[in-house]
KEPADREN-356407 format. One record per residue (C-alpha): x, y, z; residue number from 1; residue in one letter. Coordinates in nm, 3 decimals, always signed. Example, Ala and Ser with C-alpha at 12.3 -4.5 7.8 and 13.67 -1.06 7.14 Angstrom:
BEGIN
- +1.230	-0.450	+0.780	1	a $
- +1.367	-0.106	+0.714	2	s $
# end
This chain:
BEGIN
- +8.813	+9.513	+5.520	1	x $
- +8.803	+9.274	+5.218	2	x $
- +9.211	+9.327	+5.138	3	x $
- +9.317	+9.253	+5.524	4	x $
- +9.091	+8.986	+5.541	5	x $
- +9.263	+8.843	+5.231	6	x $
- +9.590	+8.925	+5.415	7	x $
- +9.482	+8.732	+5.731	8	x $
- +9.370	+8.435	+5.518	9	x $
- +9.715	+8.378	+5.352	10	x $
- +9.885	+8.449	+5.665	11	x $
- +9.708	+8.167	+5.816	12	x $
- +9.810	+7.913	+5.494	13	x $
- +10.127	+7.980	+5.509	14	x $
- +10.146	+7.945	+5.954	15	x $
- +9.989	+7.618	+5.819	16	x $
- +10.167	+7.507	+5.510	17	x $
- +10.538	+7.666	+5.560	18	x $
- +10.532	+7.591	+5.933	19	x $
- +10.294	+7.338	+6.082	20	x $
- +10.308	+7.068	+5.829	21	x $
- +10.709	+7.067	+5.817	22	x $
- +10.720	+7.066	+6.158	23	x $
- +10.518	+6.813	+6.238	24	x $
- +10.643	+6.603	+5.945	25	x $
- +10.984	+6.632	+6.056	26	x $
- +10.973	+6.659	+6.406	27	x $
- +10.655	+6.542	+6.502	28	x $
- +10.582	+6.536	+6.860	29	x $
- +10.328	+6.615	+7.135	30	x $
- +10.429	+6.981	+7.195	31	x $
- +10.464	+7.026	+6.799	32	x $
- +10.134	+6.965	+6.798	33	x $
- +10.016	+7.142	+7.106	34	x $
- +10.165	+7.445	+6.968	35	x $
- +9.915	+7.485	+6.645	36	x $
- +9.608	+7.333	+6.868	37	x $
- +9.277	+7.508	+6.687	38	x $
- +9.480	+7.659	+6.383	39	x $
- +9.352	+7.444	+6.146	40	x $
- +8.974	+7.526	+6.235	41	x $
- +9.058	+7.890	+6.234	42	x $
- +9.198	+7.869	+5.860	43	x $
- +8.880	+7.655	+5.756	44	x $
- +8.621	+7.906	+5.898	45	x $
- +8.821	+8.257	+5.796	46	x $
- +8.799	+8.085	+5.434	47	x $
- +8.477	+8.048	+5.426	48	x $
- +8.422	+8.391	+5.508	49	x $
- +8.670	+8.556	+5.274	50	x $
- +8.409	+8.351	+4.969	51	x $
- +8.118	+8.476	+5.121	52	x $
- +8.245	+8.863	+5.169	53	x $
- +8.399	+8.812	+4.797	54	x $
- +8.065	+8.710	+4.659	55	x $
- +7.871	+8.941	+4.823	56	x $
- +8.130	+9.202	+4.797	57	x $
- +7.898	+9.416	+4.485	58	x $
- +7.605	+9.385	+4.674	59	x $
- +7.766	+9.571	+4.947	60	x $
- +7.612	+9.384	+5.214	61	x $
- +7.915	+9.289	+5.401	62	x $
- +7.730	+9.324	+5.767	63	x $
- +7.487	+9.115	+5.694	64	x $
- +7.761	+8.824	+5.577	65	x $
- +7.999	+8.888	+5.854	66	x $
- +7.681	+8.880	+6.078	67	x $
- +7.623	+8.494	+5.993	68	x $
- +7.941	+8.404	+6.069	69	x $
- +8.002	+8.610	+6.377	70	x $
- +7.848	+8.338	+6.631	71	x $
- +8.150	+8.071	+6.469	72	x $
- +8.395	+8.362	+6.602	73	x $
- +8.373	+8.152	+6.928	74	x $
- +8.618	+7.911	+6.803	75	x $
- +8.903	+8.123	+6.842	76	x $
- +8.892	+8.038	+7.194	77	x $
- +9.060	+7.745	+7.206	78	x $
- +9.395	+7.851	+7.031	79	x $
- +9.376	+8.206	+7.212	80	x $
- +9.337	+7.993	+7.557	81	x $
- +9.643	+7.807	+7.446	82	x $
- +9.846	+8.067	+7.330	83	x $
- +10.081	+8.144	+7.651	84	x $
- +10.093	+7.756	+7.635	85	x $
- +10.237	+7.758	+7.273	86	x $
- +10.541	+8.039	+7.363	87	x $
- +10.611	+7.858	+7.679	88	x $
- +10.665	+7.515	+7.488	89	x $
- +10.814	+7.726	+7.195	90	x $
- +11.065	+7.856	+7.468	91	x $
- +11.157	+7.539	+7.552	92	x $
- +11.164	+7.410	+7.188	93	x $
- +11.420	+7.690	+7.150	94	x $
- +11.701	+7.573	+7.384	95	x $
- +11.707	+7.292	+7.097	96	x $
- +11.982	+7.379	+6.876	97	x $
- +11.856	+7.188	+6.581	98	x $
- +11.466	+7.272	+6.642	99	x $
- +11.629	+7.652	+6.608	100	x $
- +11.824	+7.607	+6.308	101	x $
- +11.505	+7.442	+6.172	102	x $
- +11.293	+7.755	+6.234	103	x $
- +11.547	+7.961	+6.074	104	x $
- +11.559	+7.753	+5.739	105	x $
- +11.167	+7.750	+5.751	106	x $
- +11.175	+8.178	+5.781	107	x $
- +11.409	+8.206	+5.503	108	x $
- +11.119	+8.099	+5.254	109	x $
- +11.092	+8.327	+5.014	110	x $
- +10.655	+8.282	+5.067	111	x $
- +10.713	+8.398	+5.450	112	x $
- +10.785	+8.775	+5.364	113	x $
- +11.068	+8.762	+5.555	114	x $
- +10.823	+8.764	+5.893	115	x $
- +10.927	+8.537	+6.167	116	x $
- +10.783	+8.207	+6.316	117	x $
- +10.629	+8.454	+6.568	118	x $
- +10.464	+8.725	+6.355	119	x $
- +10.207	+8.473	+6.222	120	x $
- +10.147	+8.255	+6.555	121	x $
- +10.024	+8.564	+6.695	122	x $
- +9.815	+8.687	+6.404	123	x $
- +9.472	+8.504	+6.494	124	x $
- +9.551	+8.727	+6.883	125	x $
- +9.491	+9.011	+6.710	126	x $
- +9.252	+8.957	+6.468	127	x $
- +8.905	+8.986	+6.711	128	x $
- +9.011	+9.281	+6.784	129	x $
- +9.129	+9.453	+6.459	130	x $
- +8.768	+9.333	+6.354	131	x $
- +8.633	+9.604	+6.589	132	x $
- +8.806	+9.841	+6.507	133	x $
- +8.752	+9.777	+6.141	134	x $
- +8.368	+9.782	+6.168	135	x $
- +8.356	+10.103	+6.391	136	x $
- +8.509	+10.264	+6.143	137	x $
- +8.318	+10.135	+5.852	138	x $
- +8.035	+10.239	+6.066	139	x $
- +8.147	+10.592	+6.133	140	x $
- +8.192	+10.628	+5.714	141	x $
- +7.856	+10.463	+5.646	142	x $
- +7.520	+10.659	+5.559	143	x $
- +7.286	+10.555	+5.817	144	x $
- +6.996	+10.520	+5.505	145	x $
- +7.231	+10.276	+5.381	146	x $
- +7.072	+9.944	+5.361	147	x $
- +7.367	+9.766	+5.544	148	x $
- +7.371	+10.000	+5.804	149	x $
- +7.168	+9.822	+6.100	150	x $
- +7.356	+9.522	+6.018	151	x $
- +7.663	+9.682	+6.061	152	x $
- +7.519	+9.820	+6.371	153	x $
- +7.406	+9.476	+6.498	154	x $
- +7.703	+9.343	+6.409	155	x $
- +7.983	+9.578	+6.590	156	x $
- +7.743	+9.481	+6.950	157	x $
- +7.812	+9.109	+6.854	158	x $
- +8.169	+9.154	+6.770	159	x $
- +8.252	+9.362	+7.095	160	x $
- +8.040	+9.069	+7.295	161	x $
- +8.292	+8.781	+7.120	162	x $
- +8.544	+9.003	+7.244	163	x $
- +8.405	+9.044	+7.610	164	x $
- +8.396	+8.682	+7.578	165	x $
- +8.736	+8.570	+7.476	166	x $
- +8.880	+8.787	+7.699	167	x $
- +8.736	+8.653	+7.993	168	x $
- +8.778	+8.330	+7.883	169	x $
- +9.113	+8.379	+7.831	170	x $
- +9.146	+8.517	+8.152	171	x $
- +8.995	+8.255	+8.327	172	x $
- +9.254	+8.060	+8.131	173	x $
- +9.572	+8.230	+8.265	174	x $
- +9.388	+8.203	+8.637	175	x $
- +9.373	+7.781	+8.578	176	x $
- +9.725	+7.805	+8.462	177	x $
- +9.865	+8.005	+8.738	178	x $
- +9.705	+7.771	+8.985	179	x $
- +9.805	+7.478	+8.810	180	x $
- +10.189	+7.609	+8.790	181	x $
- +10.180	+7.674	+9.205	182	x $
- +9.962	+7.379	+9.316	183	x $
- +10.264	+7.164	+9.121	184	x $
- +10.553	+7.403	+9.243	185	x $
- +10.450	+7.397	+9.603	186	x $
- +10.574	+7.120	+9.863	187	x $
- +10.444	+6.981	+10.158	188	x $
- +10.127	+7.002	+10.310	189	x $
- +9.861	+7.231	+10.082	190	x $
- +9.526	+7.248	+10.080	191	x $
- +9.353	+7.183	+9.697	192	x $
- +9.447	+7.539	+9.492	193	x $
- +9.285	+7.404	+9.151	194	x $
- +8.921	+7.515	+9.179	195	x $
- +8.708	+7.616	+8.851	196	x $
- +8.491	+7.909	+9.017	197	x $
- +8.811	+8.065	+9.151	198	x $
- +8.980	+8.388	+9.008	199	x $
- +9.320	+8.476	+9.064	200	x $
- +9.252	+8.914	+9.167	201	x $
- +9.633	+9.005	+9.285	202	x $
- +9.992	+8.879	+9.441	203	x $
- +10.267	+9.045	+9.579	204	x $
- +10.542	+9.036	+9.822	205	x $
- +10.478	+9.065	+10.188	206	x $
- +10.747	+9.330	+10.377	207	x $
- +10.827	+9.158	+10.741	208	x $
- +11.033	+9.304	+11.021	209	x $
- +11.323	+9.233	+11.110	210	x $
- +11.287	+9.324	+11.516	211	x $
- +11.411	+9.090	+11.750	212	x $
- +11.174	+8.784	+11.842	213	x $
- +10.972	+8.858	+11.465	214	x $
- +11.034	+8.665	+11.126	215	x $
- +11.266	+8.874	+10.953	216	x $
- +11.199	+8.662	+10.586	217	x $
- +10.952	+8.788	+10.330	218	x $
- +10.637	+8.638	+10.231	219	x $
- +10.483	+8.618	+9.895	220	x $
- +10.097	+8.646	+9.881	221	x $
- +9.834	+8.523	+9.647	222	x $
- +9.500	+8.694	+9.638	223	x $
- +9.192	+8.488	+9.501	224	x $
- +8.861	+8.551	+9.489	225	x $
- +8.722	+8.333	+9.779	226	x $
- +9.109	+8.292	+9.969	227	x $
- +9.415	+8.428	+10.041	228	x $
- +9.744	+8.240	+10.052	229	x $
- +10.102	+8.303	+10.181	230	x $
- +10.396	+8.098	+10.071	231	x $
- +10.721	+8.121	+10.187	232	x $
- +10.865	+8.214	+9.807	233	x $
- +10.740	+8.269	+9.478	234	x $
- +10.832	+7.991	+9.273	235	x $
- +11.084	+7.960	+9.060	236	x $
- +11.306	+8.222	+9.316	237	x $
- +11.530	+7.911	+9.419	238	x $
- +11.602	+7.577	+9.384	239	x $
- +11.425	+7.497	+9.682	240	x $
- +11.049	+7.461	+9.657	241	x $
- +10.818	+7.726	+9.821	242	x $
- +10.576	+7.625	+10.112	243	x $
- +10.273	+7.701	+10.185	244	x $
- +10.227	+7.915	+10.534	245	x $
- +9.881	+7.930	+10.517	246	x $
- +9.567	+7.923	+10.359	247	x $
- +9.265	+8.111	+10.458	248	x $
- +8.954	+8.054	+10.298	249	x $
- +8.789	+8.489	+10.281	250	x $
- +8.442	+8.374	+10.503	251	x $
- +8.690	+8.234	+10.778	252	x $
- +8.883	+8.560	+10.849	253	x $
- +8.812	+8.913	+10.922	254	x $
- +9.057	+9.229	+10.820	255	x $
- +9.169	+9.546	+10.995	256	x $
- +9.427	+9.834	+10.908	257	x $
- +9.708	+9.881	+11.181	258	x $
- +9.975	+10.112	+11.193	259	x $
- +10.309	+10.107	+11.344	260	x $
- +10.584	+10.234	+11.228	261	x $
- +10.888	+10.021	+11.416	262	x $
- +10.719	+9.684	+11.316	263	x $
- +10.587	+9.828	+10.974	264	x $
- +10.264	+9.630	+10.973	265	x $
- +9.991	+9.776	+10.811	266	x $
- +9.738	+9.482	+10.760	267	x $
- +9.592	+9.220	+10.984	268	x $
- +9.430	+8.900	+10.939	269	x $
- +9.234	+8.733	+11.210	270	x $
- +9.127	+8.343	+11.147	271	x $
- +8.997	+8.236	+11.446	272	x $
- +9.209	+8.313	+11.762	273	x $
- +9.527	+8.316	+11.506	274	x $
- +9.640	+8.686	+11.386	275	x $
- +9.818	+8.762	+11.154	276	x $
- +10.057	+9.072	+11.077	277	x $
- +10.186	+9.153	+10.747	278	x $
- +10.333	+9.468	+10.578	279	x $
- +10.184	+9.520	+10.220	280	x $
- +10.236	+9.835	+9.949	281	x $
- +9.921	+9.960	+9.898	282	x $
- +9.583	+10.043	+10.025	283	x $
- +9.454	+9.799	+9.778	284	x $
- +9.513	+9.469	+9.951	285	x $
- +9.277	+9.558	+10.247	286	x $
- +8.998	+9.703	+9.989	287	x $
- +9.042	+9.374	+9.800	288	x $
- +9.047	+9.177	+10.066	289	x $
- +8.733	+9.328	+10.223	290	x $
- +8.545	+9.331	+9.881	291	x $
- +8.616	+8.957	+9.870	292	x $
- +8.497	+8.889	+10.254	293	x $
- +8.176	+9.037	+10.184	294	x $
- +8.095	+8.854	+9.823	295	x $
- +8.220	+8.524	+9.962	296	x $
- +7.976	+8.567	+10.281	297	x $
- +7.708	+8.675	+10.073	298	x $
- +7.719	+8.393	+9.825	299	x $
- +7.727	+8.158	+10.141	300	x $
- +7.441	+8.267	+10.288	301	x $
- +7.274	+8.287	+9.932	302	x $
- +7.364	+7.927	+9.940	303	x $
- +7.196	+7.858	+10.298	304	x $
- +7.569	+7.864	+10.472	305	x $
- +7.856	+7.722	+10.457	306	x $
- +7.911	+7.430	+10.113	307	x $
- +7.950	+7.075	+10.251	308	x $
- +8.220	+7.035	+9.990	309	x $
- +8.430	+7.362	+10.095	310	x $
- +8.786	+7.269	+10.211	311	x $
- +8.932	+7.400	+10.535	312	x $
- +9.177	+7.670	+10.626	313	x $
- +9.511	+7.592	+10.679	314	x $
- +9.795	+7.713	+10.899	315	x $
- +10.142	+7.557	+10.900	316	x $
- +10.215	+7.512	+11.276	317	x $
- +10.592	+7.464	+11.259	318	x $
- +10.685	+7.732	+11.046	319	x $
- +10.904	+8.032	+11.139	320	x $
- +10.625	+8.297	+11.049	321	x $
- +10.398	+8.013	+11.272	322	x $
- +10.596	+8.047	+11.552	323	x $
- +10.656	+8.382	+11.582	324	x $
- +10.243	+8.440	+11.528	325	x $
- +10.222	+8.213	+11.806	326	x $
- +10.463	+8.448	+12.012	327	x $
- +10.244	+8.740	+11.907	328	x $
- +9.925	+8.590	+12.007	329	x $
- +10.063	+8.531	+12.371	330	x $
- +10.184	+8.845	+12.491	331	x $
- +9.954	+9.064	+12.341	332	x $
- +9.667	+9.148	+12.153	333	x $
- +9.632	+9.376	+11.817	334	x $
- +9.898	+9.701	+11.780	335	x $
- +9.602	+9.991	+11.778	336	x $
- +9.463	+10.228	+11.495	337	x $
- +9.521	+10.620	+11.476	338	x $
- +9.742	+10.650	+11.873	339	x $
- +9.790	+10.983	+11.939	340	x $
- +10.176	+11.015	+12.106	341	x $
- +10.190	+10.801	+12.459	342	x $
- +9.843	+10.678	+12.425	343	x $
- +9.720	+10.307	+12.506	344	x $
- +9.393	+10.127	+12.404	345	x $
- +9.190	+10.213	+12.671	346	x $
- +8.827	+10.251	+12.792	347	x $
- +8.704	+10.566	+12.963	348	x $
- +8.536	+10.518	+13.232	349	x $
- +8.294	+10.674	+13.481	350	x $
- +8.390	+10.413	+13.812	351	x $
- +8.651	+10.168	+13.903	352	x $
- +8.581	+9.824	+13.742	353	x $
- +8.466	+9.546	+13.920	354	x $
- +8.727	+9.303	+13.839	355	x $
- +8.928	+9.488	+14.062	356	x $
- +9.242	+9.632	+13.814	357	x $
- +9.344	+9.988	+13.838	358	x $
- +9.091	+10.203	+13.674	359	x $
- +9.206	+10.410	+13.350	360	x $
- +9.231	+10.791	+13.403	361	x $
- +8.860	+10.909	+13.387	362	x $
- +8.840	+11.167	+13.081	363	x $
- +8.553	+11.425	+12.972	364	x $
- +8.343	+11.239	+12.740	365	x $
- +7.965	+11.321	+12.661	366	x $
- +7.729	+11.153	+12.429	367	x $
- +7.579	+11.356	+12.173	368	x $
- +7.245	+11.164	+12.086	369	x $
- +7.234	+11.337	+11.713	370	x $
- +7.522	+11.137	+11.630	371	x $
- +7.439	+10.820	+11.740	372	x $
- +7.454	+10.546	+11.453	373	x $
- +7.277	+10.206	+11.648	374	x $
- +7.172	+10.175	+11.981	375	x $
- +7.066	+9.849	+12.159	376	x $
- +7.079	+9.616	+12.477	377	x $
- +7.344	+9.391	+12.465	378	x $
- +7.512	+9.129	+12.782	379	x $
- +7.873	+9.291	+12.870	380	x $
- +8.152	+9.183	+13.044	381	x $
- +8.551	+9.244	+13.116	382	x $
- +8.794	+9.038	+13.067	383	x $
- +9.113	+9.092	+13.169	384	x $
- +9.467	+8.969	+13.064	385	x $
- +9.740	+8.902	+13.299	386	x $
- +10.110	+9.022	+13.207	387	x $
- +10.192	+8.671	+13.100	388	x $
- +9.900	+8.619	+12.850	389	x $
- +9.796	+8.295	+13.009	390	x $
- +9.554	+8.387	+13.254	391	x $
- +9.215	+8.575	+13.229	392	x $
- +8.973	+8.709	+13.458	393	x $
- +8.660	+8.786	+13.377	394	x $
- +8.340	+8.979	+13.533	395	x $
- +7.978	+8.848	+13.487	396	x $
- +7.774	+8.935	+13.197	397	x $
- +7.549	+9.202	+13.286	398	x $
- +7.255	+9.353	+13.035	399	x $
- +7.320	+9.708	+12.958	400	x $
- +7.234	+9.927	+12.694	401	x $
- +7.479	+10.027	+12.470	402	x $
- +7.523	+10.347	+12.200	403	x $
- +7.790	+10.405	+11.908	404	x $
- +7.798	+10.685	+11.787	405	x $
- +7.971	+10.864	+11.460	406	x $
- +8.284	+10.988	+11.689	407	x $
- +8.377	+10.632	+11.702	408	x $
- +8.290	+10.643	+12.087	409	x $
- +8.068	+10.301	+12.232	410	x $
- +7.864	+10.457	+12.534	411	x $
- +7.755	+10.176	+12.788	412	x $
- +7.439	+10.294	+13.008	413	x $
- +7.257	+10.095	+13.320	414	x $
- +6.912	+10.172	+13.120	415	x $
- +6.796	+10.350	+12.826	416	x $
- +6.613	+10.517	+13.049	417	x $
- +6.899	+10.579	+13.305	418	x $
- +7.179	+10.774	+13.098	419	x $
- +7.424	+10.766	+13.380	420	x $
- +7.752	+10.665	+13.142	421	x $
- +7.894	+10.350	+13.295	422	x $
- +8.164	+10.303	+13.030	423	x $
- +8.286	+10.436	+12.731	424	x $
- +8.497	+10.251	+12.454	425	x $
- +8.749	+10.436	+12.199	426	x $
- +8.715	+10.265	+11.891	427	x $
- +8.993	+10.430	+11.696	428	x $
- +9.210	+10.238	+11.945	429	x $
- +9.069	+9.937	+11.968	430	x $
- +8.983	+9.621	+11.711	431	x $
- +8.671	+9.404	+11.691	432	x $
- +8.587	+9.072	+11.594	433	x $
- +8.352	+8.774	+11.620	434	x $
- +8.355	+8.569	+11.945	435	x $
- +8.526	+8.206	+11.854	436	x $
- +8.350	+8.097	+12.150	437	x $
- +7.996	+8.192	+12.123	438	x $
- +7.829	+8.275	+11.753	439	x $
- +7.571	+8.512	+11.955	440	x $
- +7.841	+8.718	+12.061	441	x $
- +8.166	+8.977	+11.942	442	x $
- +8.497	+9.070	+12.109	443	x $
- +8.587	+9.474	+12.111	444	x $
- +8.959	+9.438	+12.226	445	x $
- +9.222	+9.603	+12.382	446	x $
- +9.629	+9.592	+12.456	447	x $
- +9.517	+9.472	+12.834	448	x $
- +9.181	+9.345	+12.792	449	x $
- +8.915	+9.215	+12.603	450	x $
- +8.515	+9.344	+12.612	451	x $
- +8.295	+9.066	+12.496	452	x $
- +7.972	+9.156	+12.431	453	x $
- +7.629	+8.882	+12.354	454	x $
- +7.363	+8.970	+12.133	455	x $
- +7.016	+8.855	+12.198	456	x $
- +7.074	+8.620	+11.857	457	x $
- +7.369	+8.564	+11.611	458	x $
- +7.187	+8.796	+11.309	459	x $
- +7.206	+9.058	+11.561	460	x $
- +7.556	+8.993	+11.648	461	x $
- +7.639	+9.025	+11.329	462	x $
- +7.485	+9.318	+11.262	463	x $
- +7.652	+9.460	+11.547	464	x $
- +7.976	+9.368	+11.429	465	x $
- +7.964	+9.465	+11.092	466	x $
- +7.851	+9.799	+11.142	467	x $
- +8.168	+9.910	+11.409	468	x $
- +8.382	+9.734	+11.167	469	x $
- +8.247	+9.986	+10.833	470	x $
- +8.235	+10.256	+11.107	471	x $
- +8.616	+10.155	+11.210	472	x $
- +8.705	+10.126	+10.837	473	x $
- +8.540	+10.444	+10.704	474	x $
- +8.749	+10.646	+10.986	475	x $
- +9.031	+10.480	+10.860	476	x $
- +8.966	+10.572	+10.464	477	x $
- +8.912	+10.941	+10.592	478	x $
- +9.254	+10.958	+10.734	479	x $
- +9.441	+11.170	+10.497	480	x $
- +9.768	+10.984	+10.723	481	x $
- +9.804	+10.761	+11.040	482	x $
- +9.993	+10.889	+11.287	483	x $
- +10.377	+10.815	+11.326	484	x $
- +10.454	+10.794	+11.678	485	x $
- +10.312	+10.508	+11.889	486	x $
- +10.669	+10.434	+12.095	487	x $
- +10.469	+10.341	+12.415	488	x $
- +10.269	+10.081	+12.250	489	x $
- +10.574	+9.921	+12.083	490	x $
- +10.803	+9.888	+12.354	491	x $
- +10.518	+9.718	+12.532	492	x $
- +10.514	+9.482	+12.257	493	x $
- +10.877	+9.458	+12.201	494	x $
- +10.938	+9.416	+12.603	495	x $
- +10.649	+9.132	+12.632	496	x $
- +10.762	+8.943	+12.282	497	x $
- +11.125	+8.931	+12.450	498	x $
- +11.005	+8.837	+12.818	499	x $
# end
């Protein structure tokens, strides 16, 4: 440990002496000095500890020194945080013919070991960690009677917690910076991206049809911890700069899984009224996405509701993916989970309905009360879609008391005490969401229709919806595969998106 700290030390004079100070004597400018930012107080404090582990080096109490020091450790941040900084500006530095002949003539020193610019910018990276490594191994050669031996102990905890630490600060580093870099590359309207409490979690391209009537141009997604963002290109892909297509702050939308195979969509997002269809690789976005929902709705309601200072979702209205969104939302509804071949969303039901459509074909259904998983009165209506989108109909709110059970089947009875079935909803075929229009109540929808159902009080709702949306999910997860034929459904949607 004493030789490669020795090592380090020099390495760090001569990143200092052979390369900073020329540099900045001779071509002294901003990013010069940007590029060595926290170098200097790295050197000082590694110095001090190469004395104190010399002096103490008979006594052979070399966790007990390193243990002093360890808390100073923390200043390694600063250059670490800085370092994909440095090699960008070093990049650009580069394109410099005479800033790269310069470098070359400073390398050929005979003091430099024939070890590039590079090798020693990178040395303080690695040191943290080599010091953990060092330690557990000193530890695993150490007799536990030895007298240094709990400080050694101590000391590895510390170490691994400076690590833990510059890590995620580094981390949190590269998050700034990536935000930075696409709030800047970005035109036209944007919301605020910069945020200190947000985390950058994934990105990826988003896979779009290319069906008539659809936006056949791919998407590019960012994935934060508290939003989710679409632009229309990463940057940098083109001269052109990428716009935003929307925003959508994670306690402002709800997800769901959809299959189908023509259109390819496997993932909706539903702000509002507005849905949105995308086509992403991997079952990862809608667990990330779902894991965010639920921390960002938590932390609001931790908070008493929604932050005064939160900024607003954002949709581009006159965008290509905008318009044909728009197209979607008017002819139909949501393209339906696990559809058997020829199947529909659909309700089963025991009578005609009242708002005077053709019934659905009745089908055997029975309620199985060991497998019910909540049961509760709830107001219910119909509402009904015409083939144009534009008008609805809907039948009067009526109290009835209402079962799901663990077959994904919602029963609808007269009375709790009258189990004569009135209706039954298939929730493998249909979606559900909150009601835009009332906070008390939910929307269980269909390809034709929409079932809105009121709650006695919004907590209620809520709990409502958020346990047929796990029980919709779960089913989902347990599907080893979706199925691959849903023709009838798409060339409904196909022959209503062209109408």
């Amino acid at each position: 440990i004493l030789q490669t700290e020795k090592t380090y030390v020099n390495n760090l004079d001569i990143l200092i002496e052979n390369f900073m100070v020329p540099l900045q004597t001779n071509m002294g400018s901003s990013e010069i000095n940007s590029i060595f930012a926290g170098i200097e107080s790295i050197a000082n404090l590694n110095g001090t500890l190469l004395r104190s582990m010399q002096t103490n080096f008979v006594s052979a109490t070399i966790g007990k020194v390193f243990l002093t020091m360890t808390p100073y450790l923390k200043m390694y941040i600063s250059y670490i945080n800085n370092y994909s900084n440095a090699l960008a500006t070093l990049g650009k530095l580069q394109k410099n013919p005479t800033f790269q002949a310069y470098i070359k003539e400073l390398e050929a020193d005979p003091r430099v070991n024939e070890l590039k610019f590079y090798d020693y910018l990178i040395s303080p990276i690695q040191r943290i960690p080599r010091y953990v490594l060092l330690f557990q191994s000193l530890i695993n050669h150490t007799d536990k009677n030895h007298s240094d031996y709990d400080n050694l102990s101590k000391l590895l905890v510390k170490l691994q917690d400076v690590a833990t630490l510059i890590n995620e600060s580094k981390r949190q580093s590269d998050d700034m910076q990536r935000m930075i870099k696409l709030q800047s590359e970005i035109t036209g309207e944007c919301p605020l991206i910069v945020k200190p409490s947000r985390r950058f979690i994934r990105e990826g391209k988003v896979m779009k049809s290319h069906s008539r009537g659809l936006d056949g141009e791919a998407r590019h997604i960012y994935l934060f911890n508290d939003m989710i963002m679409c632009v229309n290109q990463p940057p940098g892909k083109s001269a052109s700069k990428p716009y935003c297509d929307f925003l959508l702050f994670l306690s402002d939308i709800q997800v769901f899984p959809v299959t189908n195979n023509e259109f390819n969509y496997n993932l909706l997002l539903r702000y509002g009224v507005d849905k949105f269809y995308l086509e992403v690789k991997g079952e990862e976005w809608l667990t990330e996405i779902k894991k965010g929902i639920e921390a960002t709705k938590l932390l609001e309601s931790q908070m008493g509701g929604q932050p005064e200072e939160r900024e607003l979702s954002y949709v581009r209205q006159n965008s290509a993916l905008g318009r044909s969104l728009k197209r979607i939302k008017s002819k139909t509804t949501i393209f339906t989970l696990n559809q058997s071949k020829g199947s529909r969303a659909r309700s089963i039901s025991a009578k005609d309905n009242s708002s005077g459509t053709k019934s659905p074909k009745n089908l055997k259904t029975s309620r199985n009360p060991s497998c019910d998983l909540k049961r509760g009165y709830l107001k219910y209506a119909e509402i009904v879609t015409s083939g144009s989108g534009r008008n609805k109909k809907q039948t009067d709110h009526k109290k009835r008391w209402i079962v799901l059970q663990s077959n994904l089947v919602l029963f609808l009875f007269e009375h709790e005490q009258n189990q004569i079935q009135l209706n039954a909803l298939n929730l493998e075929e249909l979606t559900v969401c909150e009601n835009p229009s009332n906070p008390e109540g939910f929307l269980i929808e269909t390809l034709e229709s929409s079932h809105s159902f009121i709650a006695s009080n919004r907590i209620e709702s809520k709990l409502w919806i958020s346990t047929l949306q796990e029980s919709i999910f779960q089913n989902f997860k347990s599907q080893k595969s979706l199925s691959s034929s849903s023709s009838d459904v798409v060339s409904e949607i196909v022959k209503r998106s062209t109408d």
